[in-house]
Biotite code that builds the C-alpha atoms (Angstrom):
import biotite.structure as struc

atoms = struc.array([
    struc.Atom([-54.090, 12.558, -6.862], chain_id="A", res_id=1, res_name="UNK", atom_name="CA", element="C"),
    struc.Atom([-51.547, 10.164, -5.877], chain_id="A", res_id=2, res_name="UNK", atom_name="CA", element="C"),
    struc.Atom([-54.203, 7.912, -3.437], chain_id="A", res_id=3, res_name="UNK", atom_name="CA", element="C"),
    struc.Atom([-55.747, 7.422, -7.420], chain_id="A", res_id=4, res_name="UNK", atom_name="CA", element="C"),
    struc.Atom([-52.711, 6.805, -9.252], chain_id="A", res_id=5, res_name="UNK", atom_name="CA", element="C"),
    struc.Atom([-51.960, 4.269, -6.435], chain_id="A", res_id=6, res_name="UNK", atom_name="CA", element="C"),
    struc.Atom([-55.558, 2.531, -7.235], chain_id="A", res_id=7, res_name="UNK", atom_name="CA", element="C"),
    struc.Atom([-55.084, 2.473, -10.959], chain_id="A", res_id=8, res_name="UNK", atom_name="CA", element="C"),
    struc.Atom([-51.718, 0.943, -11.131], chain_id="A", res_id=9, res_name="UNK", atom_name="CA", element="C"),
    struc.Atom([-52.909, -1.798, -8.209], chain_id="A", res_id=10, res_name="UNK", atom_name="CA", element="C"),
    struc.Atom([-55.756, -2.299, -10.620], chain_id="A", res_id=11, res_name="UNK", atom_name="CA", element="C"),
    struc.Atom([-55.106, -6.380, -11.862], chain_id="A", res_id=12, res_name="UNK", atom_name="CA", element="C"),
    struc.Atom([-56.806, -5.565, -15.605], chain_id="A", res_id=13, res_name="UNK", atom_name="CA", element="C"),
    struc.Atom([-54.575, -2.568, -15.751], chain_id="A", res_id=14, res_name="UNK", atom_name="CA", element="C"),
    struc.Atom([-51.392, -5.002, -14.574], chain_id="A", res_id=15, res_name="UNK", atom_name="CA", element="C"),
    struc.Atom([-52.560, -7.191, -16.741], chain_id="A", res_id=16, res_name="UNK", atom_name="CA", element="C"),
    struc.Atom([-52.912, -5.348, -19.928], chain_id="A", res_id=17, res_name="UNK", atom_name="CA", element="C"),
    struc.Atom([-49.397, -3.455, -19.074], chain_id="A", res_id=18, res_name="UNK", atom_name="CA", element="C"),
    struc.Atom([-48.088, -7.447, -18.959], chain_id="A", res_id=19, res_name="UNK", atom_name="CA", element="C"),
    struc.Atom([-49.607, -7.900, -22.634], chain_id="A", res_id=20, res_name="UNK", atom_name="CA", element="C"),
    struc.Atom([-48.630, -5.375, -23.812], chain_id="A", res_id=21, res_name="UNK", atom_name="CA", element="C"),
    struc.Atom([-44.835, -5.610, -22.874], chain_id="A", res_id=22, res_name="UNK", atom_name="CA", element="C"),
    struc.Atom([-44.823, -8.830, -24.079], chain_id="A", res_id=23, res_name="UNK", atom_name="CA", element="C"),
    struc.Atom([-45.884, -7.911, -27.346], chain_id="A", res_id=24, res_name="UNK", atom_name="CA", element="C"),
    struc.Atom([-43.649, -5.033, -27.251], chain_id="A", res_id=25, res_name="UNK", atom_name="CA", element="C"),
    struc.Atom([-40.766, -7.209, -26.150], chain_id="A", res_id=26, res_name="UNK", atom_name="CA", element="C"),
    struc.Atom([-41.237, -10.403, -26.555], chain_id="A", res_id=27, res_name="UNK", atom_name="CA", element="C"),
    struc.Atom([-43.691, -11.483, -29.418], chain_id="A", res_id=28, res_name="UNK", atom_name="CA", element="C"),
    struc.Atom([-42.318, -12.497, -32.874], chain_id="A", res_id=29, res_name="UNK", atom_name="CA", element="C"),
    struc.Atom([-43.617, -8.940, -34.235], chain_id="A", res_id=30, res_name="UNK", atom_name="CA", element="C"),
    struc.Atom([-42.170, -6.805, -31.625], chain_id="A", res_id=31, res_name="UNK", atom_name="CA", element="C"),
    struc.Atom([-41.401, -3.584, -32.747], chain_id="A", res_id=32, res_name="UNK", atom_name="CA", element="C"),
    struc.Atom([-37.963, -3.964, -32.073], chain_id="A", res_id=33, res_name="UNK", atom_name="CA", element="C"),
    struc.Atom([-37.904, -7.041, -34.635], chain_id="A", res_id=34, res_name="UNK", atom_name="CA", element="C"),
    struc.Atom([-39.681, -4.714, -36.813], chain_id="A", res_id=35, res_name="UNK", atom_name="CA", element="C"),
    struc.Atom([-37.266, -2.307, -36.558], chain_id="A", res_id=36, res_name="UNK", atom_name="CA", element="C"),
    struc.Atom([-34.458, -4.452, -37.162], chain_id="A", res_id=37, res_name="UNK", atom_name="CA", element="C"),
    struc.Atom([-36.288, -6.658, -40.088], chain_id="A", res_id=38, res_name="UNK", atom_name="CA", element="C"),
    struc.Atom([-36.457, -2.782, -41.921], chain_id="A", res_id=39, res_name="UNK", atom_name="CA", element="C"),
    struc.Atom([-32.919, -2.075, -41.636], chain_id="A", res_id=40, res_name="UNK", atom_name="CA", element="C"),
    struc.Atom([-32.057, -5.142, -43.358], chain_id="A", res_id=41, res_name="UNK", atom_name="CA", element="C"),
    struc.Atom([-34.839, -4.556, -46.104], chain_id="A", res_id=42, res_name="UNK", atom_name="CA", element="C"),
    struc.Atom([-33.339, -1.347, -46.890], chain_id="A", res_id=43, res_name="UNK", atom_name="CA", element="C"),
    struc.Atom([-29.923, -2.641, -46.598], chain_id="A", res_id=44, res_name="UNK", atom_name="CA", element="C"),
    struc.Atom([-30.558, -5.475, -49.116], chain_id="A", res_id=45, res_name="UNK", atom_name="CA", element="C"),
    struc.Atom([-32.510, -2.969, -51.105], chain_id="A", res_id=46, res_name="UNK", atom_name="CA", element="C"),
    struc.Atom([-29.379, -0.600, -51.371], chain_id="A", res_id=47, res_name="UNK", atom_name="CA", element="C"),
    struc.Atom([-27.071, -3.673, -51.975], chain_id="A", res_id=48, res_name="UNK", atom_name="CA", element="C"),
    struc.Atom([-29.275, -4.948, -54.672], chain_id="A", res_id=49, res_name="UNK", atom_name="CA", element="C"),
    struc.Atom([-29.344, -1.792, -56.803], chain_id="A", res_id=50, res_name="UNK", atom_name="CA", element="C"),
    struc.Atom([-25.500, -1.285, -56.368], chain_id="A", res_id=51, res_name="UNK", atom_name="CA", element="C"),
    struc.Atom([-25.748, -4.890, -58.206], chain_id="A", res_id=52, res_name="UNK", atom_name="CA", element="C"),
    struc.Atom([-27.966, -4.275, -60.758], chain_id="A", res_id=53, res_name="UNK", atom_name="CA", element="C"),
    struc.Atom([-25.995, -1.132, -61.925], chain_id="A", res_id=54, res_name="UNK", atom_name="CA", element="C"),
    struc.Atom([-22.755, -2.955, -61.722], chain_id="A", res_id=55, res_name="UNK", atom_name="CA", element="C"),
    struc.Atom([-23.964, -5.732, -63.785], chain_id="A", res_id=56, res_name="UNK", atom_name="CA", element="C"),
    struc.Atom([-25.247, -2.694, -66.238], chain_id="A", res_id=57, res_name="UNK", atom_name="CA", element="C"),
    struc.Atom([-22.045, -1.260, -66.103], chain_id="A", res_id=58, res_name="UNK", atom_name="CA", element="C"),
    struc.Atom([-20.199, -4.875, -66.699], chain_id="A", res_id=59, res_name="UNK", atom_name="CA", element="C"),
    struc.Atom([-22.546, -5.442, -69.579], chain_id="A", res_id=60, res_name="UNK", atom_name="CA", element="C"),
    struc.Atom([-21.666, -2.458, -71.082], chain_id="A", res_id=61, res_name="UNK", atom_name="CA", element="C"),
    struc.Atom([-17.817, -2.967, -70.577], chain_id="A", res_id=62, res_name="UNK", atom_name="CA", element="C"),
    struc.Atom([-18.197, -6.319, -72.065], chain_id="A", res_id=63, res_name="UNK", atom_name="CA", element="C"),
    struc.Atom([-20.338, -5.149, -75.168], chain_id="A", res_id=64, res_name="UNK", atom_name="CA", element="C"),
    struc.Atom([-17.515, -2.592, -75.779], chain_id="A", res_id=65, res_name="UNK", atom_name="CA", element="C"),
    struc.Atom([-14.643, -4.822, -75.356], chain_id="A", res_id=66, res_name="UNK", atom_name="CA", element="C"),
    struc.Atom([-15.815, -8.075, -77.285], chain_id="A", res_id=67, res_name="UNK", atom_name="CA", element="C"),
    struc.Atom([-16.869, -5.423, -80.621], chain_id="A", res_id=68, res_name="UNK", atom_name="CA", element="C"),
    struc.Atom([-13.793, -4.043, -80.935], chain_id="A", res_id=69, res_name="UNK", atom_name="CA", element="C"),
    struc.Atom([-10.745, -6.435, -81.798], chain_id="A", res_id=70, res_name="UNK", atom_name="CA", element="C"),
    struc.Atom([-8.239, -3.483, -80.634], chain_id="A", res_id=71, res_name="UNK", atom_name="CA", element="C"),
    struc.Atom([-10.126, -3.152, -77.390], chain_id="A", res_id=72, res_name="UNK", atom_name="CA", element="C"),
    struc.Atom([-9.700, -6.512, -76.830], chain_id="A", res_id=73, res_name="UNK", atom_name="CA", element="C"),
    struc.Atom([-6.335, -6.685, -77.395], chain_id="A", res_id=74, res_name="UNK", atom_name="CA", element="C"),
    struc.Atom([-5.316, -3.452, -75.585], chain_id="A", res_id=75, res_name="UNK", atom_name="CA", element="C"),
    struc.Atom([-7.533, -4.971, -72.725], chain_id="A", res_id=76, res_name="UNK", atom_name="CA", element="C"),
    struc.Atom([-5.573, -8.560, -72.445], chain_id="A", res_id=77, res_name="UNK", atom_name="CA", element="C"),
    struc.Atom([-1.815, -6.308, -72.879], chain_id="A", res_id=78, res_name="UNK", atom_name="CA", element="C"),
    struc.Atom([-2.517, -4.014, -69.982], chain_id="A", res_id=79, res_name="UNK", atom_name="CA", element="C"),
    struc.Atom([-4.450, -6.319, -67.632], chain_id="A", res_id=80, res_name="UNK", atom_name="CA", element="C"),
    struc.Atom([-2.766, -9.773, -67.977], chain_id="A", res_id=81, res_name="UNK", atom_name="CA", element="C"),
    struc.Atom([0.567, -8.625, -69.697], chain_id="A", res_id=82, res_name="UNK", atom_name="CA", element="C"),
    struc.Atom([0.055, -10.560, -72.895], chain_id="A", res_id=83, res_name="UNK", atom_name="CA", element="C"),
    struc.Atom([1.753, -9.849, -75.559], chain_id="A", res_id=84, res_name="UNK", atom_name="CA", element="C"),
    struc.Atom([2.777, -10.653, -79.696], chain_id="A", res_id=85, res_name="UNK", atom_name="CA", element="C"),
    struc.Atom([5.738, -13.180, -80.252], chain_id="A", res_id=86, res_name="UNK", atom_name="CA", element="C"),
    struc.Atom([7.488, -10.369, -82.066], chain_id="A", res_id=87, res_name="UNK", atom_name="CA", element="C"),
    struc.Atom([7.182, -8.080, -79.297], chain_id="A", res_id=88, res_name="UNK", atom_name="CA", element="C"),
    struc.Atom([9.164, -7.396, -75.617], chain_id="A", res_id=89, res_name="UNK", atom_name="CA", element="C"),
    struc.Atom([6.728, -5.969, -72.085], chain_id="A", res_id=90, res_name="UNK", atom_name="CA", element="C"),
    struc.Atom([8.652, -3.983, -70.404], chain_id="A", res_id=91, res_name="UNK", atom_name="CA", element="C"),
    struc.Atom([7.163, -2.934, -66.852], chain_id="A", res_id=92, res_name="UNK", atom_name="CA", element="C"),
    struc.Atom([7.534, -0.271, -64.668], chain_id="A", res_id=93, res_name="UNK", atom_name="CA", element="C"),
    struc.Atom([6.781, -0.098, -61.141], chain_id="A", res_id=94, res_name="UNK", atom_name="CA", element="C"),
    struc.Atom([7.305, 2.895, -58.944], chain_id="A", res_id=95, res_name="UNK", atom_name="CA", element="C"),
    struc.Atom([8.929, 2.723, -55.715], chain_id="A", res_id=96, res_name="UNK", atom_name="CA", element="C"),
    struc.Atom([6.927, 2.922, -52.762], chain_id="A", res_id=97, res_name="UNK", atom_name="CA", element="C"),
    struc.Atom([7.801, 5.720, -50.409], chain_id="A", res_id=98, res_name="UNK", atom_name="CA", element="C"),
    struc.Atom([8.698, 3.720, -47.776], chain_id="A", res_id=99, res_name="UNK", atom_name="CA", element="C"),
    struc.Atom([11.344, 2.347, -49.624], chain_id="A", res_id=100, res_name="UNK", atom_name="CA", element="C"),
])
């Protein structure tokens, strides 16, 4: 058993086609390893590319909402850039951290 295993791997076609086939395992510019890693990033971009689109869905939406609806839009501008009506005084309140 072993005399034959001995033959086989001392064999030059057989050291030959092991060489190939490492190469193209290893080595080649469609290695399975490249393969592997060129999938990830598919799936990765696929993943980040529908957390887009549903963000830009969810934007749209928002925007649709907020730019039919005078009130909206004003409530929008006084809570998230503080703007207020010449008549009117913004008082704000921050809490203490509790570090402080």
């Amino acid at each position: 058993m072993f005399f034959r295993f001995k033959e086989i791997v001392s064999n030059r076609y057989f050291l030959a086609t092991l060489a190939f086939v490492l190469l193209l395992v290893f080595n080649d510019r469609y290695s399975i390893l490249d393969q592997y890693r060129y999938n990830r990033e598919l799936d990765h971009a696929q993943e980040t590319h529908s957390w887009y689109q549903s963000e830009i869905e969810r934007l749209a939406k928002e925007k649709e909402e907020l730019f039919g609806d005078q009130k909206k839009l004003e409530k929008f501008a006084r809570e998230k850039y503080l703007m207020k009506r010449d008549s009117e005084d913004v008082f704000v309140f921050e809490r203490k951290s509790e570090k402080e």
